[in-house]
N, C-alpha and C positions, 0 to 999 in steps of 0.2 A: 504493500500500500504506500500510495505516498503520503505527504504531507501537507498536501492542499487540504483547506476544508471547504464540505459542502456549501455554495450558496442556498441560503434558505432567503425567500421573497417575502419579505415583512407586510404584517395588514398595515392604513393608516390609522392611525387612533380617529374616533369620531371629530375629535378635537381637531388636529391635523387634514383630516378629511372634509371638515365643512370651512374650516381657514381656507383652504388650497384653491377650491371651491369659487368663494366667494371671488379672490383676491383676482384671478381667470375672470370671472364675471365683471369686476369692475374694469379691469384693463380695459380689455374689449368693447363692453357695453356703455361705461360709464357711467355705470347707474349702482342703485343698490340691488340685489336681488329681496325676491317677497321673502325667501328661507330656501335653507338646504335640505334635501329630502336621498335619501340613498333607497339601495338594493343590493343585499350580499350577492357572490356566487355561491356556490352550492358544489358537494361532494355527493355522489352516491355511495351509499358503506354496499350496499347488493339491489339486484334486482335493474337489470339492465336490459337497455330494449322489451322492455315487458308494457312499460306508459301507452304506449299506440296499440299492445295487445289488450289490452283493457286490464290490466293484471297488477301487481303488486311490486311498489318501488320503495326505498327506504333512503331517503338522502338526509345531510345536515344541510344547516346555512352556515356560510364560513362568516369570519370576520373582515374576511377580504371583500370589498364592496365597490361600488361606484355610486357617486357622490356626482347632485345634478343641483347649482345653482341655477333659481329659477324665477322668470319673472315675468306674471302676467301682462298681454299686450290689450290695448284694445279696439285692434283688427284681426284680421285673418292669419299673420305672418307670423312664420315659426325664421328663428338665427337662432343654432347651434354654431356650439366650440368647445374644442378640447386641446390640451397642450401643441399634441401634435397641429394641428390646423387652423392657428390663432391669428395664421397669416392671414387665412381666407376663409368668412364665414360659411356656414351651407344657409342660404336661404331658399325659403319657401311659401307655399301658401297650401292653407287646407284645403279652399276651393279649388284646385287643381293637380295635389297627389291621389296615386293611386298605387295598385300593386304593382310586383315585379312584372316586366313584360308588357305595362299598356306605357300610354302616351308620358303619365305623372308619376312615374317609378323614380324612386329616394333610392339615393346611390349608397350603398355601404355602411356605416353605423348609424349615418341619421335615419335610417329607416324603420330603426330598431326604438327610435325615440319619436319622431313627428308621428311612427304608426301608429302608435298606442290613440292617439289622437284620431288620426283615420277610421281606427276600430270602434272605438268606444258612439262616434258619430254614429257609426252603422249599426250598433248597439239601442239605439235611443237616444242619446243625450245631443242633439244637434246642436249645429253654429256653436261649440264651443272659442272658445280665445284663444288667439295664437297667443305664441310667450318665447320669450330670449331666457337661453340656457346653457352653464356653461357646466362642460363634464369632464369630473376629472377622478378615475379607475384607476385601484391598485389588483382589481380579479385577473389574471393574468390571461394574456389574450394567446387564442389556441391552445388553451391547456386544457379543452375539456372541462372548464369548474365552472360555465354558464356566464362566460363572461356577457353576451347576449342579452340572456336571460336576465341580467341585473341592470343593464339600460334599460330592458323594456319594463321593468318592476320598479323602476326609480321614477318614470316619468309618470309612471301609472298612478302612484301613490303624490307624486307630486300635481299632477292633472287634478285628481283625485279634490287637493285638496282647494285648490287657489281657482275650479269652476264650482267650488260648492258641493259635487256629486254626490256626496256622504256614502261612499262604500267602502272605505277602507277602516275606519277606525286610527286607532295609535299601533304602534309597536306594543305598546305595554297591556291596550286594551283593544286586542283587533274583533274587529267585525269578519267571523270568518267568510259569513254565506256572501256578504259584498267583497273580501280579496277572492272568493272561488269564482265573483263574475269578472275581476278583473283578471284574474288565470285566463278566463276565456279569451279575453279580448288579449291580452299577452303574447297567445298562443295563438291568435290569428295574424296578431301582425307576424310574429315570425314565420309561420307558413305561408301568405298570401302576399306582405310585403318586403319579406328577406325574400323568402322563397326555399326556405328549408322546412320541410315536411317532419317537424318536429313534432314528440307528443306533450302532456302538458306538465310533467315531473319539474321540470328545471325551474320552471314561473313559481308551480306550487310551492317548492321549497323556498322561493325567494321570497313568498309573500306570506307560507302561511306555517314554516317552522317558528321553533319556540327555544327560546336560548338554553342549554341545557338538553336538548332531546333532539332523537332525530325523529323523523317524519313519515309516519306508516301510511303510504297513499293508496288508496285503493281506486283506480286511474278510471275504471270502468265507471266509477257513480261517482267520483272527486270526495269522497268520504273521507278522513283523518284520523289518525289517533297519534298522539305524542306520547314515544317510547324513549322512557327516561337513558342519557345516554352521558353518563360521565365516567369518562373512560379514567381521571385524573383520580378518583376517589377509589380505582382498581389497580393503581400504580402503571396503568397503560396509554399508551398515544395512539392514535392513528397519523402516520407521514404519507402526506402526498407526495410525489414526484411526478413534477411536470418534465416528461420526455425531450420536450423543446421538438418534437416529430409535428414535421407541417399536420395541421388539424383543421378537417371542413366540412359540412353536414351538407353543403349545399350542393357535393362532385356530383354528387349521383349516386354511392356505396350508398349511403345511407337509406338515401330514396330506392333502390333497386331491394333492398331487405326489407322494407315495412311491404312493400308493393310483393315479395314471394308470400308475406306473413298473411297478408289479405287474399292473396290466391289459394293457398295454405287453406285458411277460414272457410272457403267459398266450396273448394271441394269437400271439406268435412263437413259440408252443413249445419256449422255455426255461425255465428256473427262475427264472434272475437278467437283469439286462441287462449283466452283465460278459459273458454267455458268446456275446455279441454282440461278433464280431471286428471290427476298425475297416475291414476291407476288404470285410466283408459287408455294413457298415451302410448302400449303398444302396438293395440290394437289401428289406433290411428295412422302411427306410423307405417303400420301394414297396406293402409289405404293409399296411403300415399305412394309406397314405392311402388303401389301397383299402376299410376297414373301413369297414361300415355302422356310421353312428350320428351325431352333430353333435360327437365326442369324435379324430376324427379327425384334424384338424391339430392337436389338442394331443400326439397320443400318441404323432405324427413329433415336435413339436420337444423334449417332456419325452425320449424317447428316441436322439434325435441328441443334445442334449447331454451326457447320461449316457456314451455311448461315445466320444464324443470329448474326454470332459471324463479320463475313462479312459486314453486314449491320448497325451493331454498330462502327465497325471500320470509315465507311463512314460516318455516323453523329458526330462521334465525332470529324473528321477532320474536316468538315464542322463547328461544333459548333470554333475550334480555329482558321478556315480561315474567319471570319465573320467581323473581324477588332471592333469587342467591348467589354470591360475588360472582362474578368474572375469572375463576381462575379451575387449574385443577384440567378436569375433564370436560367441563361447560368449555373452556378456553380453547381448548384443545379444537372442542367440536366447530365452535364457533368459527376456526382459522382454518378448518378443515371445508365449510362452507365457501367462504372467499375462495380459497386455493381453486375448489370446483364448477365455481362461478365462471374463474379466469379460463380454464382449461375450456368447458364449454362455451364461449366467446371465442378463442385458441380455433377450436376445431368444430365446431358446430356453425355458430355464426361468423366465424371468419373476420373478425373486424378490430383483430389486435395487428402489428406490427413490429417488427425486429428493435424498435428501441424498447415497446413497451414486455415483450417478450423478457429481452435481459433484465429489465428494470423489476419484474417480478420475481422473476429465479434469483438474482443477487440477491435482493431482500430475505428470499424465503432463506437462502445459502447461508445469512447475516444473522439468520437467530430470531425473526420475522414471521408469527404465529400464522399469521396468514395473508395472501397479496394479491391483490387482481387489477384490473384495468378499472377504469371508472369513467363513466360518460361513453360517449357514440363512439369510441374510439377512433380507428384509421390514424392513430396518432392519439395527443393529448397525454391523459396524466394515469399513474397508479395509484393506489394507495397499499399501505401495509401495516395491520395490527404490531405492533414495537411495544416493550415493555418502556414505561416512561426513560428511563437512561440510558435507552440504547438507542436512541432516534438517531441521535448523530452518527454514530457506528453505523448505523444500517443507512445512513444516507452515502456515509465516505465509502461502503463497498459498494454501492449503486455506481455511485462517478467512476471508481474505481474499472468496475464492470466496463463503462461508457467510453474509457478512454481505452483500453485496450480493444474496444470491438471499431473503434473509431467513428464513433459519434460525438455529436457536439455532445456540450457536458450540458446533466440537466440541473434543475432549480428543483428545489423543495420547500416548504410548507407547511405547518402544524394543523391541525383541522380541528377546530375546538366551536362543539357546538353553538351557531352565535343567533342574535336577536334577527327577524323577521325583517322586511322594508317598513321607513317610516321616517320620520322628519327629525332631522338634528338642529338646526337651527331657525 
């Protein structure tokens, strides 16, 4: 080993966050803004690619957030800015955007912030206000951790508050049934106005976890439960690793897997692949590889993993709703889920990658109870159950790993359950 140590990617303190903020807004704008309003990213601990199957996902919110100075206009015109493009504003208008592909398509991250606006219009709440906003993200982009997903939950909640809407509530006191409508409209701007056919896990988590816990989604009806999750009070961490592996939902992999998962659906004469029980799934799978076409062993392994990716999600909430420590052989079992999760993503769905491949095996090699990829993969980040004092050891043999397979070196991360989207200043 050597003697470099791992970079870890610091959150901003709120404090630091709504300053930064601000300070970006006044250059540019020259005004004050109304208040600062954020949106973490988000880790999933299990339960991947399952959100579009209608099935069961488990993520935190991280501490790592994007932070949206914001300030009501009283015309139609949206100006965005962020560090990077302070040079040159994006301007806009709401009577003239539209989604990806027509005439009024929002180029690249503002589309992830004027949509929310778009959507919410086509929701009901017409002729809202444009507003000048300045953004400034420490959720690290292409890692997989929803960096996305925390634009479009920051503007949400900031919309939310500064046209009156009354659907989000506080952080400290949320309105969940009004963040589950704002999940909706979250989730439509990123499919219809990115144009990533995303399901609605990443939004939920940014709006509708709870500090301390992570977040039992159950994707088919948007239902929740918050499963107590303080890994600090069991002497353990979960470390992300961001791969630094180019990451994109919008190539086509991703879109080409939900579109098998739904053809999958369509020949089993179901709706969803949730409604595939995990003791019927061999019989299914017998169905399927009996299907004429050259698409057939893909539509056994995209749908074995989906239901068993399902039924791992539900014992491992089970294993942390049980009320007895974290260690021992619950421990065991628990890193022995991850591990199985990874492997089927590996070889079933296909949608890991050679950094994220070593980035697991180092870990587990490290002493790493358990390690999988986390988010839509083709890239992005892992994570790895680490007993609290061995984070860093298990990050220095990751780079480690990294440097001799000749990959850029990756960034790490603490994951510690954090508060919901909601207004700092």
């Amino acid at each position: 080993m050597t003697n470099d140590a791992p970079v870890f990617a610091p959150a901003l303190s709120p404090k630091e966050g709504a300053e930064a903020a601000t300070a970006l807004f006044r250059e540019v704008f020259e005004a004050e803004p109304d208040g600062v309003w954020y949106a973490p990213g988000r880790v999933n601990i299990i339960g991947e690619h399952t959100d579009y199957n209608g099935g069961l996902a488990l993520p935190i919110a991280l501490p790592h957030r994007a932070h949206l100075a914001l300030r009501r206009r009283k015309d139609r015109v949206v100006r965005l800015v962020s560090p990077q493009t302070r040079e040159k504003v994006d301007v806009m208008d709401l009577d003239t955007i539209g989604p990806k592909g027509t005439p009024g398509e929002v180029a690249h991250w503002a589309s992830y912030i004027a949509g929310v606006a778009w959507s919410l219009e086509r929701d009901g709440f017409e002729n809202l206000p444009g507003f000048d906003a300045a953004l400034v993200s420490c959720v690290p982009l292409g890692g997989g951790l929803s960096s996305s997903a925390a634009l479009e939950c920051s503007a949400a909640v900031a919309i939310d508050e500064v046209a009156h809407l009354g659907l989000a509530g506080t952080a400290q006191e949320p309105d969940d049934a009004g963040r589950a409508r704002l999940v909706a409209n979250c989730v439509r701007t990123e499919n219809e106005m990115a144009g990533a056919p995303t399901g609605g896990m990443d939004q939920s988590a940014s709006l509708r976890c709870r500090e301390g816990h992570a977040l039992e989604l159950d994707c088919r009806d948007g239902s929740v439960t918050h499963v107590p999750f303080d890994l600090a009070a069991e002497g353990l961490a979960l470390l992300v690793i961001d791969t630094k592996a180019k990451h994109s939902l919008d190539d086509g992999q991703y879109g080409a897997r939900r579109a098998a998962c739904e053809r999958a659906a369509e020949i089993l004469g179901v709706e969803l692949l949730a409604d595939i029980a995990i003791e019927d799934l061999p019989g299914a799978l017998d169905r399927l590889s009996a299907t004429d076409g050259d698409d057939a062993d893909e539509l056994v392994k995209r749908t074995r993993h989906v239901v068993t990716e399902i039924d791992r999600t539900r014992r491992l909430v089970a294993l942390l709703q049980d009320g007895r420590p974290l260690r021992g052989e619950k421990l065991a079992e628990a890193g022995r889920l991850m591990d199985a999760s990874h492997e089927s993503l590996r070889m079933d769905y296909e949608c890991t990658c050679p950094e994220l491949d070593v980035a697991v095996e180092a870990a587990r090699a490290a002493g790493a109870h358990g390690a999988r990829m986390t988010g839509g993969g083709f890239g992005g980040s892992a994570i790895a159950l680490v007993d609290a004092d061995a984070g860093h050891d298990v990050a220095r043999a990751v780079a480690d790993a990294y440097r001799r397979e000749g990959f850029n070196p990756p960034a790490f991360l603490d994951a510690v359950p954090a508060a919901p989207a909601g207004r700092l200043a």
